[in-house]
C-alpha positions in Angstrom: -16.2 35.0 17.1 -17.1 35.7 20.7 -17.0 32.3 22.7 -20.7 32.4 23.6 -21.7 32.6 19.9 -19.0 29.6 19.3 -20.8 27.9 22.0 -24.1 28.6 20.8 -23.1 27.4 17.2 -21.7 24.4 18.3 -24.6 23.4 20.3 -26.9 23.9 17.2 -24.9 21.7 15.3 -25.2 18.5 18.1 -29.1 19.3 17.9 -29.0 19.1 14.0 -26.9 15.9 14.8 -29.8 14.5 17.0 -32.3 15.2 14.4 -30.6 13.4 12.1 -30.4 10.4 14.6 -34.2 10.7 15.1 -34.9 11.0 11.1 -33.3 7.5 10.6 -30.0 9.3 8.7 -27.4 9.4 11.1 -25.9 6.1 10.2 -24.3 7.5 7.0 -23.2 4.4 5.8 -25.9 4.4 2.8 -24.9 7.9 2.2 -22.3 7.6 -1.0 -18.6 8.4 -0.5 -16.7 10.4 -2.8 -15.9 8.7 -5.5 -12.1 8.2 -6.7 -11.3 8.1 -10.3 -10.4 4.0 -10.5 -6.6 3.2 -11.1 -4.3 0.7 -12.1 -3.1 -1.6 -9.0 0.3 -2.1 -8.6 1.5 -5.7 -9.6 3.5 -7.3 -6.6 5.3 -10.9 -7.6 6.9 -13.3 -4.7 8.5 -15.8 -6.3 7.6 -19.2 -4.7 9.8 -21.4 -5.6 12.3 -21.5 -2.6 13.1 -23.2 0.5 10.0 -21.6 2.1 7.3 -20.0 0.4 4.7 -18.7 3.1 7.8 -16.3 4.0 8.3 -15.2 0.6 4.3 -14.5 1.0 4.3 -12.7 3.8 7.3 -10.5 2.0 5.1 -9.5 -0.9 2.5 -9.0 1.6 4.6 -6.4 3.9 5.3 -4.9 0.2 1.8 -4.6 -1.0 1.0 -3.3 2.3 3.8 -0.4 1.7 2.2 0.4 -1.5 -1.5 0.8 -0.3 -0.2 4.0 0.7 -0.9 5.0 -3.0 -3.6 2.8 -4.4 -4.2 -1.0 -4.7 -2.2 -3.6 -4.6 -2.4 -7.5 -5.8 -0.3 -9.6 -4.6 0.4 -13.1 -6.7 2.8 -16.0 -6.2 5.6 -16.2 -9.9 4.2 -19.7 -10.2 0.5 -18.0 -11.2 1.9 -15.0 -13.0 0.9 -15.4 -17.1 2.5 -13.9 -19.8 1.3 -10.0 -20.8 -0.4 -9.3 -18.0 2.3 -7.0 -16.1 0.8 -4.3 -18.9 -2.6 -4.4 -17.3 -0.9 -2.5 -14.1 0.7 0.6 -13.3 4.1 -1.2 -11.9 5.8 -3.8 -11.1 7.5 -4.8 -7.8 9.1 -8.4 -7.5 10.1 -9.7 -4.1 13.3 -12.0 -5.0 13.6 -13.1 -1.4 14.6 -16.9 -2.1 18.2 -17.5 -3.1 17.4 -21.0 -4.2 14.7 -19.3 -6.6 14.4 -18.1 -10.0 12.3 -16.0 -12.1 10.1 -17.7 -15.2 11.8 -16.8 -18.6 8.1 -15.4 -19.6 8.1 -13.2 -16.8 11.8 -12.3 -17.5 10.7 -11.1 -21.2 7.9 -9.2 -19.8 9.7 -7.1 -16.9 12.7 -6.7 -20.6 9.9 -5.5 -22.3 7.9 -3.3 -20.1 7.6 0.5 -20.2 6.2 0.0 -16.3 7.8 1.0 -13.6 10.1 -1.7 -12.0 11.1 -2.1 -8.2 13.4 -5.2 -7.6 14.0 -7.1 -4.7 17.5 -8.8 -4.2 17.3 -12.3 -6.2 16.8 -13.1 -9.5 18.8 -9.8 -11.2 21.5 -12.0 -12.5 18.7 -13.8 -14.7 17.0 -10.1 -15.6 20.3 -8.8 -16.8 20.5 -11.7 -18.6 17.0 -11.5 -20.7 17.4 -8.1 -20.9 19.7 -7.7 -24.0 22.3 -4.1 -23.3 21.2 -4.4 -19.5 24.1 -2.1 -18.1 23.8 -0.1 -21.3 20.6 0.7 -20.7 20.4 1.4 -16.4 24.4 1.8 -16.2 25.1 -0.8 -13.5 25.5 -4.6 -13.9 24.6 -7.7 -11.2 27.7 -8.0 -9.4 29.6 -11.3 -7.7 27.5 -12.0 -4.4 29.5 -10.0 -1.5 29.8 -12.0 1.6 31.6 -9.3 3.7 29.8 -8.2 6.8 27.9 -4.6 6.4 26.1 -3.4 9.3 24.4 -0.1 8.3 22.3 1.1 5.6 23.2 4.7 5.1 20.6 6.7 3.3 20.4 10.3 2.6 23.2 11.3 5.3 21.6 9.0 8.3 22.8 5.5 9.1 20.0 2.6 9.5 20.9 -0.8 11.5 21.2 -4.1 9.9 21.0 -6.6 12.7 24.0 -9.0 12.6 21.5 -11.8 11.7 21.2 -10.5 8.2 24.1 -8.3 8.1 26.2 -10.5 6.0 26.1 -11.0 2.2 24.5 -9.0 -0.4 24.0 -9.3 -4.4 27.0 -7.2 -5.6 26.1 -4.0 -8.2 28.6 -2.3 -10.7 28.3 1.0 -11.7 29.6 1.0 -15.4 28.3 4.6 -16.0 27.3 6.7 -13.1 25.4 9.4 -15.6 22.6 6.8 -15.8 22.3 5.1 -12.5 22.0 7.0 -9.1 23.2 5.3 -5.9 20.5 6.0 -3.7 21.9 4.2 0.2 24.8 2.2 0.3 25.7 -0.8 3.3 28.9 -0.2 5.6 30.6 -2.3 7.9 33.4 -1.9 10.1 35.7 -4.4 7.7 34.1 -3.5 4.3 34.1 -0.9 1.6 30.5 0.6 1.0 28.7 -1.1 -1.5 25.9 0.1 -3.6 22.5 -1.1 -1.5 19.9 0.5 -3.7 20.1 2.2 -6.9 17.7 3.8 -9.4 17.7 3.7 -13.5 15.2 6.0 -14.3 12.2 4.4 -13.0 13.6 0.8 -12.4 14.8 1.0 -8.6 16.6 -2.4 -7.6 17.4 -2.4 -3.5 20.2 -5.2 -3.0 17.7 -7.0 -0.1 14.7 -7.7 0.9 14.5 -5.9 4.0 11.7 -7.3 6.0 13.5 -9.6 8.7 14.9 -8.1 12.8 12.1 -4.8 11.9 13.1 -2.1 14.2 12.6 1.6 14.9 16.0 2.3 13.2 16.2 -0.8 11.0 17.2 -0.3 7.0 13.6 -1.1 6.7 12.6 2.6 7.4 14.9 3.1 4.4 13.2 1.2 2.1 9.8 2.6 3.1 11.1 5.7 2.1 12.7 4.3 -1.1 9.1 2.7 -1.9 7.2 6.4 -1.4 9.4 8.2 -3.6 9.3 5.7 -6.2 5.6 5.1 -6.1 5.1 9.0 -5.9 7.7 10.5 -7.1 5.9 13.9 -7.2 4.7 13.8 -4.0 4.5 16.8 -1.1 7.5 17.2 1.6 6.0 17.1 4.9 7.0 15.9 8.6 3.7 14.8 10.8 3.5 13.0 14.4 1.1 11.7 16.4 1.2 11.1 20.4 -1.4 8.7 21.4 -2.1 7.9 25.7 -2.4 4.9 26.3 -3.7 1.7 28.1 -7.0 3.9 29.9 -9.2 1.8 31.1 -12.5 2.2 34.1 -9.5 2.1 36.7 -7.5 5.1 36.0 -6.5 8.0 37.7 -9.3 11.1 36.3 -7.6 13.6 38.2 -3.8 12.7 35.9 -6.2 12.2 32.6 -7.5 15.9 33.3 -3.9 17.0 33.7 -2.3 15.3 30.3 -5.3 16.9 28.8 -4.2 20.1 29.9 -0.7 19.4 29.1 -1.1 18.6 25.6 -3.9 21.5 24.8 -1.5 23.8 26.2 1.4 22.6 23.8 -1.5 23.1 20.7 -1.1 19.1 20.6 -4.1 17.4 19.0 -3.4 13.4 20.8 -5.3 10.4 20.8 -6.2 7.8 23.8 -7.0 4.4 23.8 -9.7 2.9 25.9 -10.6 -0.5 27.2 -14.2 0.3 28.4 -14.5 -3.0 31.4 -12.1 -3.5 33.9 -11.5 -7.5 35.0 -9.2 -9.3 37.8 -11.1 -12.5 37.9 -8.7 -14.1 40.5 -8.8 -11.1 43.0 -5.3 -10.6 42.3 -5.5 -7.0 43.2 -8.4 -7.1 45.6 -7.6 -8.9 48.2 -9.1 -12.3 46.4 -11.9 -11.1 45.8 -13.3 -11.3 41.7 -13.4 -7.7 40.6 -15.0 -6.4 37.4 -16.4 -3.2 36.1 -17.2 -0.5 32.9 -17.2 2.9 32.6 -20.6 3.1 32.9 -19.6 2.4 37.0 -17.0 4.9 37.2 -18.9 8.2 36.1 -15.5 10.7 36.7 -13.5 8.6 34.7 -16.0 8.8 31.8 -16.2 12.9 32.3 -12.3 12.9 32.5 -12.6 11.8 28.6 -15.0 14.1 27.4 -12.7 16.5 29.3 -9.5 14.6 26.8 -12.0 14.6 24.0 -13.0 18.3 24.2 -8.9 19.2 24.5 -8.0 17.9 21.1 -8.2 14.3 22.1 -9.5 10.9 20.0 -10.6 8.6 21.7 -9.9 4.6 20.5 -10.7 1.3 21.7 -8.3 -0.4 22.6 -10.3 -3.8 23.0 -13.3 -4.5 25.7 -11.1 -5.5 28.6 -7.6 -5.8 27.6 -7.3 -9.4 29.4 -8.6 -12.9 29.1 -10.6 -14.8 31.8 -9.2 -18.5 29.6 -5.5 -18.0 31.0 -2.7 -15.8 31.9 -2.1 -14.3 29.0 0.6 -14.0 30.2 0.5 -12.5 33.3 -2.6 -12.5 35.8 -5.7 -11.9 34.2 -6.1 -8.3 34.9 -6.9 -5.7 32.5 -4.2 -3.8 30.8 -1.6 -5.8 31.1 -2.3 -9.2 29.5 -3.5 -9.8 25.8 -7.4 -9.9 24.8 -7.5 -11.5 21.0 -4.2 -13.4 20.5 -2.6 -16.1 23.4 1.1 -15.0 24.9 3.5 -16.6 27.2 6.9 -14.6 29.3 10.0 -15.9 30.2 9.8 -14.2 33.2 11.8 -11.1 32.2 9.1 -9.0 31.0 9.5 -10.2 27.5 6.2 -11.2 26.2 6.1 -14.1 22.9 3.2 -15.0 21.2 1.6 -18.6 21.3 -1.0 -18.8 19.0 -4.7 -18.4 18.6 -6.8 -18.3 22.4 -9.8 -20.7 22.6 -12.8 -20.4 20.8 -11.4 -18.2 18.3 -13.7 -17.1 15.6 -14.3 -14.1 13.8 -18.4 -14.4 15.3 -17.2 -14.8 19.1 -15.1 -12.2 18.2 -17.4 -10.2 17.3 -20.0 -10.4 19.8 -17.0 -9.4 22.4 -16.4 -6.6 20.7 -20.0 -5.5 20.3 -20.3 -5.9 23.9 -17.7 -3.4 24.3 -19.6 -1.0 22.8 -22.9 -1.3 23.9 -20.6 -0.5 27.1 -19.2 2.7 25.8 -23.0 3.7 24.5 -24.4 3.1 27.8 -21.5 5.3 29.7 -22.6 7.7 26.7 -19.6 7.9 25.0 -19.2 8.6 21.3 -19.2 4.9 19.1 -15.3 5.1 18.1 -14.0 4.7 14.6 -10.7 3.9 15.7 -9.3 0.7 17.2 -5.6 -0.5 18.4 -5.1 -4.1 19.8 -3.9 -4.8 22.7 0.0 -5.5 22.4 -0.4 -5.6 19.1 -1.4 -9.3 18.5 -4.5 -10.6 17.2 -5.6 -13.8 15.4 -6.7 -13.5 11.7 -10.2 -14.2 13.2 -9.8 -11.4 15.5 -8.6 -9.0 13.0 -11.4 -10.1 10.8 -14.0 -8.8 13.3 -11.9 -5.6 14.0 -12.2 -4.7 10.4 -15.8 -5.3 10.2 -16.0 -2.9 13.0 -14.1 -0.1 12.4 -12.1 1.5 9.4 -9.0 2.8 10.7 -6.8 0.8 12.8 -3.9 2.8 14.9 -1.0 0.4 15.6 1.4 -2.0 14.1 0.0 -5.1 12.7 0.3 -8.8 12.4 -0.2 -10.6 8.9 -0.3 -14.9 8.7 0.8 -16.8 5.4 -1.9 -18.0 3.9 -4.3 -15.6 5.2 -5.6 -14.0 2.4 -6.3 -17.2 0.6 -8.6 -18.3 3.7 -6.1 -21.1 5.0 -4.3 -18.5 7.3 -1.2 -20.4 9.5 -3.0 -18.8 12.6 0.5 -20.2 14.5 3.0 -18.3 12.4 2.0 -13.9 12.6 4.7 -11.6 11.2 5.0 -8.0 12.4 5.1 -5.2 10.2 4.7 -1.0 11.0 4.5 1.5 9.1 6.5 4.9 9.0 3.2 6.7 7.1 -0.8 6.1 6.8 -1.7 2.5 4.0 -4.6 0.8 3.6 -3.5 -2.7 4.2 -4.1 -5.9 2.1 -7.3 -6.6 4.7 -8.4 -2.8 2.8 -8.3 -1.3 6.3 -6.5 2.3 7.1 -3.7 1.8 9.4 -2.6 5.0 11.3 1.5 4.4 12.2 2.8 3.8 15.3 6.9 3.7 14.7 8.3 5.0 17.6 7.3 2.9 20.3 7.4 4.2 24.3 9.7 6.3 26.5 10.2 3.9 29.2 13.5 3.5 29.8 13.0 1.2 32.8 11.4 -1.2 30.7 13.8 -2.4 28.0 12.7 -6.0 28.2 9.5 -4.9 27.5 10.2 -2.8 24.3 10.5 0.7 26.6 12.8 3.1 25.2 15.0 6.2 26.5 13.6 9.5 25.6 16.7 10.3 23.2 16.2 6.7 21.5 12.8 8.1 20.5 13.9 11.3 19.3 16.8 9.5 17.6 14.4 7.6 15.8 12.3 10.6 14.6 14.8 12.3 13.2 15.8 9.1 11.4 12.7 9.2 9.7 13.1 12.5 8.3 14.4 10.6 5.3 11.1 9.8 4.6 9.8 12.3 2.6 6.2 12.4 3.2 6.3 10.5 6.6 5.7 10.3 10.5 6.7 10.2 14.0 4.1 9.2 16.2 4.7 7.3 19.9 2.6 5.9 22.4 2.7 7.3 26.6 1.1 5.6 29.1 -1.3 7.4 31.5 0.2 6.6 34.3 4.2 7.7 33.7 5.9 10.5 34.3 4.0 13.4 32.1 7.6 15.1 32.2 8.9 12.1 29.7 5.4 12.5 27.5 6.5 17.0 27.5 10.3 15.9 26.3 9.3 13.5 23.8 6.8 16.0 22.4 9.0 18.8 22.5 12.0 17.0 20.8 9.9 15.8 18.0 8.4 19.2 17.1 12.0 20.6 17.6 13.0 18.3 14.7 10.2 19.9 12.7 7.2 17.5 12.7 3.7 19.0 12.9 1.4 17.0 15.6 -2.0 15.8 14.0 -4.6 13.8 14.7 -5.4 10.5 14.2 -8.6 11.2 12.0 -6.5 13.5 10.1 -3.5 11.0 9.3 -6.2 8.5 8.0 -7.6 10.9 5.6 -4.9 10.6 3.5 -6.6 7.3 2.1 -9.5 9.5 1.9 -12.7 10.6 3.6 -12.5 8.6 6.9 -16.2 6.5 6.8 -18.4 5.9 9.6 -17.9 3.4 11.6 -20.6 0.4 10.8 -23.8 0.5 12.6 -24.3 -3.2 14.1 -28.0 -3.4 14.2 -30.0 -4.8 17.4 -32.9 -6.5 17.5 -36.2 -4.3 16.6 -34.3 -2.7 14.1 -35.3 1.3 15.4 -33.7 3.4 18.4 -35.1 2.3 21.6 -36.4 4.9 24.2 -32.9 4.2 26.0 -30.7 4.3 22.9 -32.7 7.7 22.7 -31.9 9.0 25.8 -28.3 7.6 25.7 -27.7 9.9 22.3 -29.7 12.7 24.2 -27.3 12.5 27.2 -24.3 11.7 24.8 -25.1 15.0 22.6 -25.6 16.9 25.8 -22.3 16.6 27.8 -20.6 17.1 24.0 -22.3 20.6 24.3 -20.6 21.0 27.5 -17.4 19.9 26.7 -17.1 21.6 23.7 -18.3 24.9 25.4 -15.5 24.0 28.4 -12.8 24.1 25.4 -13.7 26.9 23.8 -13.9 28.9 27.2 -10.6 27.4 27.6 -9.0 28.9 24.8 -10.5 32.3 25.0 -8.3 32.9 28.1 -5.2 31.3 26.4 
């Protein structure tokens, strides 16, 4: 097709677009979704009765979370478990993550008796092996003396995994006592120690020797076990190698002239990429002006706004990435100003760049919250940008409040996320969040799609802050080849080197990995939905909402017909 009919094509679909706007239509949200043939959920048990039981919680949470990748997940304490009713789901993981806990003798008989599908979790397979009369018979390996030695690796289908020395010692000892039935699928090693079995897999009854949720890193055992979970939960499913650069931390104040050139960057490398947004810029204290109060939007900076219709119309997403990335309440933990401090969740530093979270800011509740984030948007409608579907946090912290209000807002999430014990009972410990990424798409517990971010940053000059060395990155990718159906995706930030954003790209896609976007890793959960439509007063488009759609519609036209002419002369 010759580019002026692609322009003229694409210009007749925006119009169709803005008829539907007019008609009343074009918030699809009463328009049905496909419909999914209703499954089975997994089952996942924490047993409660240990020293602590909102970690053991948060454990089965992180597991059901895992899981979501393929289908629902309920999560329930041992102490409310009854008997029969592992038969009324598809399988069965139980998080053993107390030592000073034990499985119920009815649940015991039901995991004996089960035909489902069993994944184990570290404690409690001395009293299975028990209930379960021929246990080694039957899976070829027997619950072993607990092994105190020290083991510092996971190694896992020829690549080594850390185990930080905080949870590097002991592990529930397994005997093979016939290797035709049992497959050792990653053992632990340690300078000192022989290897010892770390996961193994009876048919369809996979017991991993820990539960590996604590000291989460980019090359933890934990990106193990994700892969363990996928290929026991899909055993059938596709090999493929995806990742996903996303710009970050672009807000009213940056540079349009370097957005316009990591555009051209990535379109030239056939990079689809995504960039997150913070639509208001705020230094409240005049920290950077002199002492004079400083705030605005987009809608003030007009180039900057063109400079991501520019990103937009060269394979870019664009995602919020909260209204002003900042707090007027409090240094939080910095100064105030937008893009460094946190927006929905309070922090504190030590001074070294290190940033730790302090709890919940004032006045948190999921309605402020949401009335801050719908002020965001009504900014990025009146700079006539397209209402995004995608949202990442700032740092990565928000209350359950906070996160409450993001979900009501959008359906796909791009980041790495904080979950609170108690949370999903509606008595959340707002004090006590616990990290958790993901090494591939899952719809969460909270029944949002969250995108992974599992590489972090090349930014070697900021270790304390969690920056990384180009090769740690590409280190990490390749680590992650062991998942099967998985992703590399890392973050740059607009205003760094673009020569450190080229290498990291070019060594990940030298690995093998495909680049994607955003929109496209979410569909693997399924059609990605519009995002909700938050009604204003009068109920009907306004003569400005009209014109702002008009305008909006317009300047897509334009980009799009830039970006085809673009790649005509490539």
């Amino acid at each position: 097709m010759q580019p002026r009919r692609t322009i003229v094509a694409l210009f007749a679909r925006l119009l169709v677009a803005l008829g539907l706007v007019l008609a009343g239509l074009a918030p699809a949200q009463a328009q049905a979704q496909a419909q999914v043939p209703a499954q089975k959920p997994f089952l996942v048990v924490y047993d409660d009765g240990g020293g602590y039981p909102p970690l053991d919680e948060v454990y089965g949470v992180f597991t059901a979370n895992l899981l979501g990748r393929y289908g629902p997940a309920e999560v329930r304490a041992l102490s409310r478990y009854r008997a029969g009713e592992l038969q009324n789901y598809r399988a069965l993981a139980y998080v053993g993550s107390a030592f000073d806990a034990a499985p119920s003798k009815v649940f015991l008989a039901d995991v004996a008796a089960s035909d489902r599908p069993v994944l184990w979790l570290q404690h409690g397979i001395h009293q299975l092996a028990a209930a379960t009369p021929g246990f080694a018979q039957r899976f070829g390996w027997r619950p072993a003396n607990y092994d105190f030695r020290s083991r510092t690796e996971v190694a896992y289908r020829g690549r080594a995994f850390t185990r930080r020395t905080e949870s590097a010692a002991g592990l529930p000892g397994i005997e093979v006592t016939d290797p035709a039935k049992v497959e050792v699928l990653a053992t632990a090693e340690g300078p000192d120690a022989q290897p010892t079995p770390w996961a193994v897999r009876s048919g369809d009854f996979v017991y991993v020797a820990e539960t590996p949720y604590a000291y989460l890193s980019e090359d933890d055992r934990y990106v193990a076990f994700a892969a363990l979970v996928q290929r026991w939960a899909d055993p059938q499913g596709p090999e493929r190698h995806r990742a996903l650069v996303r710009i970050e931390d672009v807000g009213p104040e940056a540079d349009p002239v370097r957005l316009r050139r990591i555009a051209d960057l990535l379109f030239a490398e056939g990079v689809p990429f995504s960039v997150t947004v913070y639509d208001t810029y705020r230094d409240p204290t005049g920290r950077y002006s002199g002492g004079r109060p400083t705030s605005f939007t987009l809608k003030d900076r007009p180039l900057v706004v063109q400079a991501l219709r520019y990103m937009a119309a060269s394979g870019g997403t664009l995602v919020m990435h909260g209204h002003t990335h900042q707090t007027d309440l409090r240094p939080n933990p910095f100064s105030k100003v937008s893009g460094g401090d946190y927006e929905f969740y309070a922090a504190t530093t030590p001074g070294d760049g290190r940033m730790e979270l302090d709890g919940p800011l004032p006045n948190d509740g999921e309605a402020a919250w949401l009335a801050r984030l719908d002020e965001g948007l009504e900014v990025w409608r009146r700079a006539g940008l397209h209402r995004p579907r995608l949202f990442t946090t700032p740092h990565y912290a928000a209350s359950p409040a906070a996160y409450a209000a993001i979900v009501a807002r959008f359906p796909v999430q791009y980041e790495q996320v904080n979950y609170f014990p108690g949370e999903r009972a509606g008595v959340p410990r707002v004090r006590e969040p616990f990290h958790q990424f993901f090494p591939y798409p899952v719809r969460d517990v909270r029944g949002v799609v969250v995108v992974p971010e599992n590489l972090g940053r090349p930014a070697p000059d900021q270790a304390a802050a969690g920056g990384r060395t180009v090769e740690a990155v590409l280190g990490s990718a390749e680590r992650n080849l062991v998942v099967r159906d998985g992703f590399a995706s890392f973050y740059h930030h607009w205003y760094r080197d673009p020569d450190e954003l080229l290498a990291t790209v070019r060594g990940i896609r030298a690995l093998g990995y495909e680049f994607v976007s955003a929109e496209d890793a979410a569909a693997d959960l399924g059609p990605l939905p519009p995002a909700p439509v938050v009604q204003r007063a009068g109920g009907g488009l306004s003569l400005n909402g009209f014109l702002a759609v008009l305008a909006g519609l317009f300047a897509g036209a334009i980009g799009l017909g830039a970006f085809v002419a673009r790649r005509g002369k490539r």
